[in-house]
C-alpha positions as CSV (number, residue, x, y, z in Angstrom):
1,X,14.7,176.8,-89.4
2,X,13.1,179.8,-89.4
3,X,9.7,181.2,-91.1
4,X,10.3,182.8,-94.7
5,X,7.6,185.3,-94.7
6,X,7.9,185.5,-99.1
7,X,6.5,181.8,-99.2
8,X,3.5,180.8,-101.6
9,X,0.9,178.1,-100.8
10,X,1.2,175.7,-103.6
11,X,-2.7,176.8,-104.7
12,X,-1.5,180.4,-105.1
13,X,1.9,178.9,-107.2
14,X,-0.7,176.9,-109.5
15,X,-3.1,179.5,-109.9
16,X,-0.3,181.8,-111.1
17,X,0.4,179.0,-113.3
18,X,-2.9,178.8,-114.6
19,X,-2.9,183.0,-115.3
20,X,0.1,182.7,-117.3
21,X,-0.6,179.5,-119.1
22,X,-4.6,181.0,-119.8
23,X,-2.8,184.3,-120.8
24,X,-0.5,181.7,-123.1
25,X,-3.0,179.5,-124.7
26,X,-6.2,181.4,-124.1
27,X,-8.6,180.7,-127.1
28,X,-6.3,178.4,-129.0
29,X,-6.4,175.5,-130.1
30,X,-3.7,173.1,-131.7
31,X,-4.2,170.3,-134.0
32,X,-1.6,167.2,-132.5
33,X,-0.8,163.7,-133.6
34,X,-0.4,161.1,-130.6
35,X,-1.1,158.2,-129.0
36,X,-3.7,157.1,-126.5
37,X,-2.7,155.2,-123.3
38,X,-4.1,154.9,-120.0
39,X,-7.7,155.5,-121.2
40,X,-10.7,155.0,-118.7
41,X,-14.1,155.7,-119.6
42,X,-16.9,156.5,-117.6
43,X,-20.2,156.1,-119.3
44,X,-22.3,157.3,-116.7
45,X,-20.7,160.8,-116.7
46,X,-19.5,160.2,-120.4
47,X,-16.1,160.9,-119.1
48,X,-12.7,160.2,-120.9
49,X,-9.6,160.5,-119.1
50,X,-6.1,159.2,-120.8
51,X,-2.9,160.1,-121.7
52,X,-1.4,161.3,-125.2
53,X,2.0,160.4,-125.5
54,X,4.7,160.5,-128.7
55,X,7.7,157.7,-129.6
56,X,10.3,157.9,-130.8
57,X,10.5,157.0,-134.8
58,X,13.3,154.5,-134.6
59,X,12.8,153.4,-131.0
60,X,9.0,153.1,-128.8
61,X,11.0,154.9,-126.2
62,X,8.0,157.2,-125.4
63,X,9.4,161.0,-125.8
64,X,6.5,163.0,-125.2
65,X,3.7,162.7,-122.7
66,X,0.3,164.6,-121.0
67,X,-2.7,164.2,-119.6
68,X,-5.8,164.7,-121.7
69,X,-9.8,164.5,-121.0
70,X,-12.8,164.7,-123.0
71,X,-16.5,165.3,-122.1
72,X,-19.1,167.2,-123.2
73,X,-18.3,168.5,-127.0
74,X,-15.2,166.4,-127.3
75,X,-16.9,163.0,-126.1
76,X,-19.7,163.5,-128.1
77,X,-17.1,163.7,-131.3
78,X,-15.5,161.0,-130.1
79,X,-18.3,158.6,-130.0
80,X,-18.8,160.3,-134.1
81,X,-15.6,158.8,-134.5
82,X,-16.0,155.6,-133.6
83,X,-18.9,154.8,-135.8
84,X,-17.2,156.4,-138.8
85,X,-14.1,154.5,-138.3
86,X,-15.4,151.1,-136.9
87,X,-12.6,151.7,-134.1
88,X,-13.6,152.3,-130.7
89,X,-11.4,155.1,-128.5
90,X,-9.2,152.9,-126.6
91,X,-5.8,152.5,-125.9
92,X,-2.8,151.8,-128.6
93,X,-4.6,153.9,-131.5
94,X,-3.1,156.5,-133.2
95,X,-5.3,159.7,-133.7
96,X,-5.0,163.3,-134.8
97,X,-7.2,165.5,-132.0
98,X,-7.8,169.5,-131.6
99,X,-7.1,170.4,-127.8
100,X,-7.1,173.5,-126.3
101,X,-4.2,173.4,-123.4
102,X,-5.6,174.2,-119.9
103,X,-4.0,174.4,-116.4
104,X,-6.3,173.5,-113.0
105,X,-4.8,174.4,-109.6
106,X,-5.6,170.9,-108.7
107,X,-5.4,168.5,-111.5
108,X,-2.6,169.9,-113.2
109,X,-1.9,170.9,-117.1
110,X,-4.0,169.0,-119.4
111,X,-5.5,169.0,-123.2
112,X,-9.1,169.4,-123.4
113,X,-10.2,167.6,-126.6
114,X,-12.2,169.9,-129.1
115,X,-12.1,167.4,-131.8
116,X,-10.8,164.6,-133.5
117,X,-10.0,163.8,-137.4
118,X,-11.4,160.4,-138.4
119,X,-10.1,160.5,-141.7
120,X,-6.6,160.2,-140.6
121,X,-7.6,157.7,-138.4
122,X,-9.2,155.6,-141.2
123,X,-5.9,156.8,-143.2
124,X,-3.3,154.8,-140.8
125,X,-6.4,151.9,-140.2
126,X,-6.2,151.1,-144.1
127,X,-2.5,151.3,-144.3
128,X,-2.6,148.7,-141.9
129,X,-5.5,146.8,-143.4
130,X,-4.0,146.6,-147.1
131,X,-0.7,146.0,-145.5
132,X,-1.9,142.9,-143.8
133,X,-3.7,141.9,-146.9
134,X,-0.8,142.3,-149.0
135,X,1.2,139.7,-146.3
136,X,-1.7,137.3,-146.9
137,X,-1.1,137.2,-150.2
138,X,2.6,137.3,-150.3
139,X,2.8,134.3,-147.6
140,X,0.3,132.1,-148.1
141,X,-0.6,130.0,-151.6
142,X,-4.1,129.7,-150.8
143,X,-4.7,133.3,-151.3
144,X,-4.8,134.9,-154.1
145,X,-5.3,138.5,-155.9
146,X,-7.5,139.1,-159.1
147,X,-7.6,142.3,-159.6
148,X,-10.2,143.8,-156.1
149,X,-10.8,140.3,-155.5
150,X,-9.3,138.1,-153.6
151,X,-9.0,134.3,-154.5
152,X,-9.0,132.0,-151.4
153,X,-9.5,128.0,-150.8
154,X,-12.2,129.2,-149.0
155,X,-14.6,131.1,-151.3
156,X,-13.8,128.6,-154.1
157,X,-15.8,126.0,-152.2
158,X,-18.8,124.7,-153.1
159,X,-21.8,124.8,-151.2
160,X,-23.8,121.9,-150.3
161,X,-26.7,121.2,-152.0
162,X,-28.5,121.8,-148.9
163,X,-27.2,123.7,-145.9
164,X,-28.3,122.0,-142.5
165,X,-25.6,121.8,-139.8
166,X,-24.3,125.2,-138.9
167,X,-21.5,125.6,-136.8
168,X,-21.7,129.6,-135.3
169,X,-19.3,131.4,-133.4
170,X,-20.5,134.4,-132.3
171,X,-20.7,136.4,-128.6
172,X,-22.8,134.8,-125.7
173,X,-24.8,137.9,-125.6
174,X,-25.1,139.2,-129.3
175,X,-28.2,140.5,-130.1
176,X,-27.3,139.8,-134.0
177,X,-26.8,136.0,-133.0
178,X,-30.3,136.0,-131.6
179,X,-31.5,137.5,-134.6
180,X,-30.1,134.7,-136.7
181,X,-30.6,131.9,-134.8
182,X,-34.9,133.5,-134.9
183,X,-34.7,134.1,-138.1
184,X,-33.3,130.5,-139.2
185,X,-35.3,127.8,-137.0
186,X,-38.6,129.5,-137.4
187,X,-38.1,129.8,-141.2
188,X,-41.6,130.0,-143.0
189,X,-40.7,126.7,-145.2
190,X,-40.8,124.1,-142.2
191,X,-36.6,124.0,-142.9
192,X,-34.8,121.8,-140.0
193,X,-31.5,123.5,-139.2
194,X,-28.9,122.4,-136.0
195,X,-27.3,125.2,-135.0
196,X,-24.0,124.6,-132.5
197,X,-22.9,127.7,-130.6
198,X,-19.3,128.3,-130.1
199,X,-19.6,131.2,-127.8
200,X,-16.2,133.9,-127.8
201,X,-15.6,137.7,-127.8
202,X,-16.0,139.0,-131.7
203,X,-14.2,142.7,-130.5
204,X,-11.3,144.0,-129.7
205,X,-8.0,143.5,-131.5
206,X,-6.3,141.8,-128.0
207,X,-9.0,139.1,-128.7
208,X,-8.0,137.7,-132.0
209,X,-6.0,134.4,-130.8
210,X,-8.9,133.5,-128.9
211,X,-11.1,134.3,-131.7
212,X,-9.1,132.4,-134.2
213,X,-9.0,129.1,-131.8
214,X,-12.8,129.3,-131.7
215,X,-12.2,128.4,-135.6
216,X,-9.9,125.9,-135.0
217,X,-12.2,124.7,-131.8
218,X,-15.3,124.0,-134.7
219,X,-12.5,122.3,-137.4
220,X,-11.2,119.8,-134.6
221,X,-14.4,119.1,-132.7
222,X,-14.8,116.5,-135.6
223,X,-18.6,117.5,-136.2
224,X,-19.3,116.9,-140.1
225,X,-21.2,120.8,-140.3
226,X,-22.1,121.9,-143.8
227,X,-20.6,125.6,-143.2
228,X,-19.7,128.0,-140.6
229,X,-21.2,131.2,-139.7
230,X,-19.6,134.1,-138.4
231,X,-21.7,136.4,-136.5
232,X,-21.3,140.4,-134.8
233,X,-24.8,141.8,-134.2
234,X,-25.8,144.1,-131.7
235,X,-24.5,147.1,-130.1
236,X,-22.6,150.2,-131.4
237,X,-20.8,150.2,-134.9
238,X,-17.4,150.1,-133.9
239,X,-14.4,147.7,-133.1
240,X,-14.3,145.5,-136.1
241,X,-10.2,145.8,-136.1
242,X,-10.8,141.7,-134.8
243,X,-11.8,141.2,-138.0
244,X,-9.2,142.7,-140.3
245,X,-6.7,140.7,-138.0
246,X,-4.1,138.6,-140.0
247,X,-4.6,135.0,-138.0
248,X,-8.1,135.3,-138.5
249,X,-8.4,136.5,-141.9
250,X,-5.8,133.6,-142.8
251,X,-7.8,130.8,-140.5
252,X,-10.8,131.6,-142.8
253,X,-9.2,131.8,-145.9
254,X,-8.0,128.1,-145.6
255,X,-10.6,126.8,-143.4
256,X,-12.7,123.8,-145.3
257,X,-16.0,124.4,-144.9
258,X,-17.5,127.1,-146.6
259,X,-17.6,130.7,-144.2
260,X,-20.2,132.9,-144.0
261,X,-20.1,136.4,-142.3
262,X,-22.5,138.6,-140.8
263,X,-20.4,141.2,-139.1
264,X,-22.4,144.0,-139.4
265,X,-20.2,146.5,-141.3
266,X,-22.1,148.3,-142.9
267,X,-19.7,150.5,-145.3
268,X,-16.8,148.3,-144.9
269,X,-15.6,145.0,-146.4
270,X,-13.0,143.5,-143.3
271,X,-10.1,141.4,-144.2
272,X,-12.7,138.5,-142.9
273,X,-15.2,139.6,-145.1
274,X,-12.6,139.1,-148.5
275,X,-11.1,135.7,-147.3
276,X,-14.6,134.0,-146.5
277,X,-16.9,132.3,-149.0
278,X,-19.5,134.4,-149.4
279,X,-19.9,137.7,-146.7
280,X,-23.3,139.2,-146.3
281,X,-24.0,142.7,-144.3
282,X,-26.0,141.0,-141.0
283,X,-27.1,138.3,-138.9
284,X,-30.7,138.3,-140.8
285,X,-29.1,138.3,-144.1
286,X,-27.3,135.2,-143.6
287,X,-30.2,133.4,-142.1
288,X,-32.2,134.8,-145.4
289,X,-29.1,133.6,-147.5
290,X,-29.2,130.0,-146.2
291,X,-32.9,129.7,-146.2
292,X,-32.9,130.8,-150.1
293,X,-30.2,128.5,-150.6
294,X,-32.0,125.7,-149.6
295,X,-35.6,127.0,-151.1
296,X,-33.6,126.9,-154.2
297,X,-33.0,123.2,-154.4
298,X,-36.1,122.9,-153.2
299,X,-37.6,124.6,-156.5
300,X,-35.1,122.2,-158.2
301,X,-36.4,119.4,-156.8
302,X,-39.3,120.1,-157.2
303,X,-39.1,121.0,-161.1
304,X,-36.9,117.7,-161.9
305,X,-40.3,116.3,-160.1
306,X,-42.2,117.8,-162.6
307,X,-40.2,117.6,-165.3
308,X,-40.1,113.5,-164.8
309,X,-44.1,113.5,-164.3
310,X,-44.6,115.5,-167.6
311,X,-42.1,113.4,-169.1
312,X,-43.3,110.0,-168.2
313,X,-47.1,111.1,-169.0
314,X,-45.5,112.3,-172.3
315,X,-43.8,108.8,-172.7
316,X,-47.1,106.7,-171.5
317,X,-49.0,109.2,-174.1
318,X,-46.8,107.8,-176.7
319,X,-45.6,104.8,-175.9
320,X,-49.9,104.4,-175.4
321,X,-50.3,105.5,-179.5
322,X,-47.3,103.2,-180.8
323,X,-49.3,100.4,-178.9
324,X,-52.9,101.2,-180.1
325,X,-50.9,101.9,-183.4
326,X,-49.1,98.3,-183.4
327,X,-52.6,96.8,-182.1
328,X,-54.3,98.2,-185.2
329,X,-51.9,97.1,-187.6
330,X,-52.0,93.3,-186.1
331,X,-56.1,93.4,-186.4
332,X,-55.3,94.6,-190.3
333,X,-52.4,92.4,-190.9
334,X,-54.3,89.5,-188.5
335,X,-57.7,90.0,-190.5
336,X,-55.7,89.8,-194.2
337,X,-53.5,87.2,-192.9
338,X,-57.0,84.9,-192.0
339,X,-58.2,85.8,-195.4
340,X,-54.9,84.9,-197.8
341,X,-55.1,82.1,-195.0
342,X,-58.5,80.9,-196.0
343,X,-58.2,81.5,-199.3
344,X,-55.4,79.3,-199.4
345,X,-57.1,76.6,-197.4
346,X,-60.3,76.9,-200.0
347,X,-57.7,76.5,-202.8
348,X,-56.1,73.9,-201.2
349,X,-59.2,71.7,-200.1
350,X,-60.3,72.2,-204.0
351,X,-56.9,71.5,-205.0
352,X,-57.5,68.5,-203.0
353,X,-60.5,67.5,-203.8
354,X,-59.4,67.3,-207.5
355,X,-56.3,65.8,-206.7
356,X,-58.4,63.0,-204.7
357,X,-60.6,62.2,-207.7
358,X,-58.0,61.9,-210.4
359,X,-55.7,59.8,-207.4
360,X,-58.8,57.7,-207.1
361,X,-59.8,57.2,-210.9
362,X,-56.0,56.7,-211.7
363,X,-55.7,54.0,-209.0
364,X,-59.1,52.8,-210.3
365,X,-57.5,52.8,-213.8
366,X,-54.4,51.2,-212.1
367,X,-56.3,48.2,-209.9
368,X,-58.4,47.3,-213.1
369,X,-55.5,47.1,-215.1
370,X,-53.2,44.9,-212.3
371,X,-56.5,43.3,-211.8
372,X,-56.5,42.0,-215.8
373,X,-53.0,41.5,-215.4
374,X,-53.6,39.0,-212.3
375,X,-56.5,37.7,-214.0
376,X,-54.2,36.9,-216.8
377,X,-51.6,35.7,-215.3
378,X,-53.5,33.4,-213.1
379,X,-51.9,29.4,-213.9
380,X,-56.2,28.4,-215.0
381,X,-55.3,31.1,-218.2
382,X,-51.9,30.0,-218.5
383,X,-52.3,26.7,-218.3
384,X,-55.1,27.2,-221.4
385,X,-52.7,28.5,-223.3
386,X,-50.6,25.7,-223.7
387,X,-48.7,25.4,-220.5
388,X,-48.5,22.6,-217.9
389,X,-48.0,22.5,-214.1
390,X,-45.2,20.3,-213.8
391,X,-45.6,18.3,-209.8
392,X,-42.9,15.3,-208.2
393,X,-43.8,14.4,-204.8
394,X,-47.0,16.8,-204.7
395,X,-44.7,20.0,-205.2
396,X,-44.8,22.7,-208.6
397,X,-41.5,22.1,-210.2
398,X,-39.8,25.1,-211.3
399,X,-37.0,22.9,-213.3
400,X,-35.6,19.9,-213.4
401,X,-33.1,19.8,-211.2
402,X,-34.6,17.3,-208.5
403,X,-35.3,14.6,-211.2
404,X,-33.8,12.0,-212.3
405,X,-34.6,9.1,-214.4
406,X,-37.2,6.7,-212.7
407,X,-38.6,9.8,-211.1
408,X,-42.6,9.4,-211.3
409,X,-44.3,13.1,-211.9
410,X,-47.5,14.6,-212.4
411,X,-48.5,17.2,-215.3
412,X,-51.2,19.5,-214.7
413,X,-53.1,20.7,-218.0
414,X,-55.8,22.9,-217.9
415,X,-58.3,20.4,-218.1
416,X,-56.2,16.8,-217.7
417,X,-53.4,15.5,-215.4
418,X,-51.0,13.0,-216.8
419,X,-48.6,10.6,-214.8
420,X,-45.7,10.2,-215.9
421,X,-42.2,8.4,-215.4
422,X,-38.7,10.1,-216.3
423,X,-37.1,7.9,-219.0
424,X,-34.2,10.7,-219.7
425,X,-33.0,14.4,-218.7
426,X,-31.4,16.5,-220.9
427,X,-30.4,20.4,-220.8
428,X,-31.5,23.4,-223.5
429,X,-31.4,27.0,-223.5
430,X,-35.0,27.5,-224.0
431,X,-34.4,30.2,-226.4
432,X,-37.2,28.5,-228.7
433,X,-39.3,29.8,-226.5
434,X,-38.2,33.8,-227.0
435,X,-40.4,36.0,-228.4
């Protein structure tokens, strides 16, 4: 083969190529919707290097594809983006940039990013975010919508009177987990707390099945914990798409102890956020939340303790009047009771007294009067008035029943006895004898 002497060193062919393509493009700029893939980053130089590429709309055949860098101006709008949206530059994200088109002899055609739009960003991530709230709700009957709010099993728990076990999942190395766990066991109250860690990455979307099994780790570990914690403290504002991930938003929404979040958003509420029981901004604030909690029924205890002492002095108080009132009234009633008493005794030793003295005269009256009876009944007075003592055999005959004729008796006068023999018996009524 022979030397062509019209040849070009492929240097000169791309700087010609860079002349035209500068001539082309030189001091435009184009605003372009696309896909990242194939990012690196290299923080030390605060590099970027990736690839924008477009799919197709019905297929994700890719259609369109080129090389794009950003340092300097563009990576410091970049890092703008990611705290405004909460979604670090990574692969898979679909962004609107400004790039100027440029052409190096050695590394080929490439956009150089100027800018990029986090509002259409934050557009397509809350399409995406009420989307996946809206399949929450449609498919699952423990969550519901109330207008903004959203009605879950979870955040219609009720909170234990007193909050003590704490199950946390949170990153190995977060900051924000440090601050909470500080925050909690060196509470000023003296409040004993047991914290168990379950340790897992709380960013990036690729994550979220790990994430979610953490939870389901702390509901099958069998530990009885009064609530779980969910903790993302520390580092740059960006990356909570883990959090407004379906599984994970519905783990929460049905898990049964009552959730509560610290993730750190700060403008935000994440799908985590609306399904938990009761989401606060940080780590600190949840420590703060749990301590008040339990200060609270502290203060309640506290007051019923109160409330009983004031209550019981209040009943002893009373109870102590109703006593010295009933003791009073027994001293009155006892001391007019003893009088009627011994006024009735006084009465009643008079009224015996009396009754004594007439019993006595009228059983004087009575004894002299059976006394003249006796005496005139005695056989010395009735044998003086006329009578006899009629005696057979040395025994007072009553009648004449044991007599017969022949019998030999004795009558007894008052002053004479007279023997006498039975010459005849005969029977009368002794009616003569009447009065």
């Amino acid at each position: 083969m022979t030397d062509r002497v019209d040849h070009l060193r492929l240097s000169e062919l791309n700087r010609k190529i860079a002349v035209a393509i500068d001539a082309a493009f030189r001091s435009m700029t184009y605003w372009v919707v696309a896909d990242v893939t194939n990012h690196t980053y290299r923080e030390q130089k605060n590099y970027h290097s990736f690839e924008l590429v477009e799919k197709g709309s019905d297929t994700s055949d890719i259609v369109a594809r080129i090389s794009a860098k950003a340092w300097g101006k563009g990576a410091s709008r970049i890092l703008e983006f990611e705290k405004l949206t909460g979604q670090v530059f990574t692969n898979n994200i679909h962004v609107l940039l400004n790039v100027a088109v440029i052409f190096h002899p050695k590394y080929g055609l490439q956009l150089d990013i100027i800018d990029i739009d986090p509002a259409f960003t934050l557009g397509a991530l809350e399409q995406q975010r009420m989307a996946t709230l809206a399949r929450l709700v449609a498919e699952n009957d423990f969550i519901q919508k109330s207008g903004d709010q959203y009605i879950t099993r979870n955040n219609l728990l009720r909170l234990p009177a007193v909050i003590q076990r704490v199950a946390l999942i949170s990153s190995a190395t977060s900051a924000g987990a440090e601050d909470f766990r500080h925050s909690l066991l060196n509470n000023s109250y003296g409040f004993d707390f047991r914290v168990d860690d379950y340790y897992t990455t709380v960013q990036g979307e690729s994550n979220a099945k790990q994430f979610r099994d953490k939870i389901v780790e702390v509901y099958k570990s069998g530990i009885v914990y009064d609530v779980l914690v969910i903790i993302r403290g520390g580092g740059a504002q960006s990356d909570f798409l883990l959090f407004d991930n379906y599984g994970i938003g519905q783990a929460i929404a049905k898990f049964p102890l009552p959730v509560i979040t610290g993730i750190g958003h700060q403008k935000n509420e994440t799908i985590a956020d609306l399904m938990a029981h009761t989401p606060l901004k940080t780590p600190t604030k949840v420590a703060e939340f749990i301590i008040a909690h339990n200060k609270a029924f502290e203060e309640r205890i506290r007051n019923i303790q109160k409330n009983i002492l004031i209550k019981s002095q209040q009943l002893f108080s009373s109870r102590t009047r109703q006593i010295n009132a009933i003791n009073s009234q027994l001293v009155n009633n006892s001391r007019d009771i003893l009088f009627l008493r011994k006024t009735a005794l006084s009465n009643l030793k008079a009224n015996i007294k009396t009754s004594n003295f007439h019993f006595v005269r009228n059983a004087a009256g009575s004894l002299s009067h059976y006394a003249s009876l006796v005496k005139m009944m005695a056989p010395q007075n009735i044998l003086r008035k006329g009578f006899a003592i009629v005696k057979m055999d040395g025994q007072i005959q009553t009648n004449a029943d044991g007599m017969e004729a022949g019998s030999r008796i004795a009558i007894n006068f008052a002053d004479t006895t007279v023997l006498s023999e039975v010459i005849n018996k005969t029977k009368h009524d002794g009616s003569e004898y009447d009065i």
